[in-house]
C-alpha positions in Angstrom: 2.5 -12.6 -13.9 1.0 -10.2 -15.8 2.5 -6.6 -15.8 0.6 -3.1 -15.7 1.6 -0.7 -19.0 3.9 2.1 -18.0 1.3 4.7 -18.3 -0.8 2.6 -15.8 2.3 2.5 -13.0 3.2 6.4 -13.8 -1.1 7.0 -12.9 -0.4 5.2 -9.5 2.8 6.9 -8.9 0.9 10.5 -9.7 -2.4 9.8 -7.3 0.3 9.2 -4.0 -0.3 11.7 -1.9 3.4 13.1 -1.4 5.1 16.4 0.2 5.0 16.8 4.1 1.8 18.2 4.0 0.2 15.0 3.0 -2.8 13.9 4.5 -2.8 9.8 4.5 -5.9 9.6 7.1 -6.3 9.3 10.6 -7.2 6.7 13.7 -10.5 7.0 14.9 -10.5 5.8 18.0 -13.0 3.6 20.2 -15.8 4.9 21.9 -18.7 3.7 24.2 -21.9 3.8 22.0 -25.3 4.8 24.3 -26.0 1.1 25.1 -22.7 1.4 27.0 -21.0 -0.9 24.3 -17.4 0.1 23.6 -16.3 0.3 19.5 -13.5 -1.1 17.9 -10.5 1.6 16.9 -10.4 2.0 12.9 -7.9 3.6 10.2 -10.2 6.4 8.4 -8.2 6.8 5.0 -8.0 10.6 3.5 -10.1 10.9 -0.3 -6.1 11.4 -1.6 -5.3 7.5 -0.1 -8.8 6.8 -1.5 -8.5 8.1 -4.9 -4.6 6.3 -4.7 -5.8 3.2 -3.4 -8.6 3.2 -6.4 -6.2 3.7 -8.8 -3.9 0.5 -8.0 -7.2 -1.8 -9.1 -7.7 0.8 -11.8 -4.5 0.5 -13.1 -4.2 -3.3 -12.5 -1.3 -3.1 -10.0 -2.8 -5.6 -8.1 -1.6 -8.9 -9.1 -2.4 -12.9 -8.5 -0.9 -14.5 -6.6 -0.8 -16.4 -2.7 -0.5 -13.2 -1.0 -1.0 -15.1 2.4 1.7 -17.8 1.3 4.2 -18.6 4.2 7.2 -18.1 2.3 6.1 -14.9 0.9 4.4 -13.4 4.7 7.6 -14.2 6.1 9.2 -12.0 3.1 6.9 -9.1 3.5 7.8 -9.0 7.5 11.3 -8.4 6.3 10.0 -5.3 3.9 7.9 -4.6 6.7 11.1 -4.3 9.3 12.9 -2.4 6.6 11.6 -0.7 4.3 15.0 -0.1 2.2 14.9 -3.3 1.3 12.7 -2.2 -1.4 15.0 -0.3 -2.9 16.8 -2.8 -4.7 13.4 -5.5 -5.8 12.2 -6.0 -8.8 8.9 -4.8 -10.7 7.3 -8.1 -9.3 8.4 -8.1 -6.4 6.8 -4.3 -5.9 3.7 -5.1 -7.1 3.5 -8.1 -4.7 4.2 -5.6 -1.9 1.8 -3.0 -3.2 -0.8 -6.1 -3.7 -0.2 -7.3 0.2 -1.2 -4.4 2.0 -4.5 -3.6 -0.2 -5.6 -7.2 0.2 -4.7 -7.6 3.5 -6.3 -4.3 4.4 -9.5 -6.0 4.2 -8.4 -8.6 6.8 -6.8 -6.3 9.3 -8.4 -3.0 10.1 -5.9 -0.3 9.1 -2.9 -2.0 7.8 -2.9 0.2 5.4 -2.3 3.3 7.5 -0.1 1.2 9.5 2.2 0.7 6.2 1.7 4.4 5.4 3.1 5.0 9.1 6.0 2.7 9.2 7.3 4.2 5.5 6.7 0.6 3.8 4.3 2.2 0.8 6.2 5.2 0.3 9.2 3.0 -0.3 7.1 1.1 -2.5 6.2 3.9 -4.5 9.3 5.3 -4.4 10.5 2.0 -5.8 7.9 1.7 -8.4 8.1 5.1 -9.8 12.1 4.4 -10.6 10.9 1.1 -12.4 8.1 3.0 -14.1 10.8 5.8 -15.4 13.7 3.2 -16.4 11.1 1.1 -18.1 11.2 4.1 -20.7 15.0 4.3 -21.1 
């Protein structure tokens, strides 16, 4: 698997929003239109996710691999349930999790706010910016 440089994980770690004042998006929710049709609920992400979420492909965080692999789904459901778990995985296995939710973002509408929500990314990152700082050492 190929790796991001250093400087390319410490970018990503720098564009996450971060402090309690952070503003990760919102839920828009559904509304009837004027033809009396109903739309569906989306995740609006904030320019900061934006701007973060830009510089994973930027950086080349996201990685190749079977993302939608059984073996591996089933792995990112435990991440998913707890997010701790992330505290003692590997650089891969980060970057795998980091690669999930931006791919699967495109498959279902607002995961990514849902992984914001549930504290999976900012585990992640958390993860990923100790990596990024021993990988100096």
């Amino acid at each position: 698997m190929r790796r991001p440089s250093r400087e390319g994980l410490l970018a990503v770690c720098a564009a996450f929003p971060k402090g309690d004042q952070a503003d990760y998006g919102r839920w828009i929710p559904s509304r009837e239109t004027e033809k009396g049709t109903l739309t569906w609920p989306w995740w609006m992400p904030s320019d900061e996710i934006l701007l973060w979420h830009n510089t994973l492909y930027a950086q080349r965080v996201i990685v190749q691999f079977d993302w939608m692999a059984s073996a591996w789904a089933e792995r990112m459901r435990s991440f998913e349930a707890d997010p701790d778990l992330l505290d003692a995985q590997d650089l891969d296995t980060v970057l795998k999790v980091l690669t999930t939710v931006s791919r699967a973002n495109r498959f279902d509408e607002g995961y990514l706010g849902k992984m914001l929500e549930s504290g999976l990314l900012h585990a992640a990152m958390r993860r990923l910016e100790t990596l990024a700082e021993e990988s100096a050492s």
